[in-house]
Every structure is written in C-alpha cells, then in structure tokens.
C-alpha positions as CSV (number, residue, x, y, z in Angstrom):
1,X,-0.2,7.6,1.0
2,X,3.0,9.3,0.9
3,X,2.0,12.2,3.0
4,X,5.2,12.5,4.8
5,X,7.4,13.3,1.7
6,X,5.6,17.3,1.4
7,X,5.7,17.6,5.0
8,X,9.6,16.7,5.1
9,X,10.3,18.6,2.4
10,X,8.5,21.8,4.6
11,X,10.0,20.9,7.4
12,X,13.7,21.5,5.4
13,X,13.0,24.3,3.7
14,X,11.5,26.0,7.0
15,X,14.6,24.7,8.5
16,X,16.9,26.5,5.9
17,X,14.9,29.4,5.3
18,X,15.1,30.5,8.9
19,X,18.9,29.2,9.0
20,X,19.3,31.8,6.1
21,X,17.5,34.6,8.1
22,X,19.6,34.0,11.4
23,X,22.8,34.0,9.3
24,X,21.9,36.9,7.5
25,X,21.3,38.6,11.5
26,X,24.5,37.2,12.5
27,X,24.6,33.9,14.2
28,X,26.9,31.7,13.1
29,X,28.2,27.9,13.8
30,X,26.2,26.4,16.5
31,X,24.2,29.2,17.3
32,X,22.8,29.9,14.2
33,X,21.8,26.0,13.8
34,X,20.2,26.1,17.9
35,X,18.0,29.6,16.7
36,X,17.0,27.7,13.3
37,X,15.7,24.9,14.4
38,X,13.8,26.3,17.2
39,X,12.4,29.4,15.1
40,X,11.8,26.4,12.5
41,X,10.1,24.2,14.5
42,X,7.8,26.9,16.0
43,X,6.6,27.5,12.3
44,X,6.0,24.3,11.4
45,X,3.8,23.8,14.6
46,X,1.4,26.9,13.4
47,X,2.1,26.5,9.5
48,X,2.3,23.1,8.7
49,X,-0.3,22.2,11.0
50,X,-2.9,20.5,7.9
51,X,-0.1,18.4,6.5
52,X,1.0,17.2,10.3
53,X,-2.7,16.1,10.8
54,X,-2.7,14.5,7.6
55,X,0.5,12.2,7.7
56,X,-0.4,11.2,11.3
57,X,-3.5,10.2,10.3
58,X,-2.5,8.6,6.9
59,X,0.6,6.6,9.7
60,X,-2.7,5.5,12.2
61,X,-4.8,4.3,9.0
62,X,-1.7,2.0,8.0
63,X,-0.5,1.2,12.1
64,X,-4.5,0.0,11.9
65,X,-4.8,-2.0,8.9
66,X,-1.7,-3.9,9.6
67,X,-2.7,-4.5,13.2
68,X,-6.1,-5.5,12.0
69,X,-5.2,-7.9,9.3
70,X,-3.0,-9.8,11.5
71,X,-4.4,-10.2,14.4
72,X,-7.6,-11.4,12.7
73,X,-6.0,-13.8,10.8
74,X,-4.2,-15.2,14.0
75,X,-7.9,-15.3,14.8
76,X,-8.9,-17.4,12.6
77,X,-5.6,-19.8,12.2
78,X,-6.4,-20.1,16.1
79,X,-10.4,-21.3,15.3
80,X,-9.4,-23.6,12.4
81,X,-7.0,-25.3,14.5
82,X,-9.1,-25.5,17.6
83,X,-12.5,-26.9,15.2
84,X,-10.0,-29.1,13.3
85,X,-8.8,-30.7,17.2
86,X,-12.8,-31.2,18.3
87,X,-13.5,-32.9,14.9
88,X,-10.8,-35.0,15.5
89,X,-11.7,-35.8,19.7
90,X,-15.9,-36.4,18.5
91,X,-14.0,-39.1,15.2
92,X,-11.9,-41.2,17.6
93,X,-13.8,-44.0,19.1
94,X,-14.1,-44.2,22.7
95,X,-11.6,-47.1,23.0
96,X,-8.6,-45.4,21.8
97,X,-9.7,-42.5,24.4
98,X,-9.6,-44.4,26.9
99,X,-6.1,-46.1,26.1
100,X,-5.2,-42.2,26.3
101,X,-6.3,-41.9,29.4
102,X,-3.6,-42.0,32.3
103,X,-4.1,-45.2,34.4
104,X,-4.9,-45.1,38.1
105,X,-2.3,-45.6,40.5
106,X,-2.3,-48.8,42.0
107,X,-2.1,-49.2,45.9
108,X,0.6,-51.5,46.7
C-alpha cells in the first residue's frame, strides 16, 4: 500500500551515498550535487528496478479503483434517474401530456 515510502527512502540514501563518494573525489557545491544525482539516478534505474515496478503498479491499482468506483456509480445515478423519468412519463395520463405539448401556430 505504501510502497513508495522504501523506494523514497532508496532513492535518498542512493542520493547521499553517491554525494558522499563524489565529495570524497573532490567535487564540491554544484558540481558535486549535478554528479550525485545523475550517478544516483543511474543506480536507481538498474537497482531499484523491483520496488519502481511495485509502487507504479500499487499507484495504477489505486488510479483504477478510484476511476472505477466513480464512474460506475455515475452509471448508475444516471440509470436511476433516467428509469425514475420513464415511470413517471408511462404514470401521467395522457391529458396532462397533452396540455404539455406546445400548441400549433395559428395562421392568421
């Protein structure tokens, strides 16, 4: 359910391991934060690869369920209103339908 709490907490200590590596070489300020977070990232793409696939499929499980629960229940609200208007049209005797019915014009 949580899935992306252990693959943020990688993600950061990736990040700071390999910021501690490239300080260690030398790089300091912005340079050493560029070369970490590239070097970081390319490890997360090959080493975190199992929790990536599971927190994206945990966030398309939940994007689905939430999708799918509302739209069928629009669904649904939509037919119960739409059977609710038929019973009422078939109830109402044909006189009052015809008083709702627009008159003809009239020549003059």
């Amino acid at each position: 359910m949580r899935s992306w709490l252990p693959y943020t907490a990688a993600r950061v200590g990736l990040f700071l391991a390999a910021f501690g590596v490239v300080y260690l070489f030398g790089a300091r300020s912005w340079m050493a934060l560029i070369l970490a977070w590239l070097i970081s990232g390319l490890a997360s793409y090959v080493l975190l690869s199992s929790l990536r696939d599971r927190m994206s499929a945990s966030v398309v499980d939940r994007i689905e369920q939430r999708r799918g629960s509302l739209v069928g229940d629009r669904l649904d609200d939509g037919a119960a209103r739409e059977d609710h208007l038929q019973e009422a049209a078939e109830d109402a005797p044909a006189a009052e339908r015809a008083e709702e019915a627009p008159a003809a014009p009239k020549d003059s």
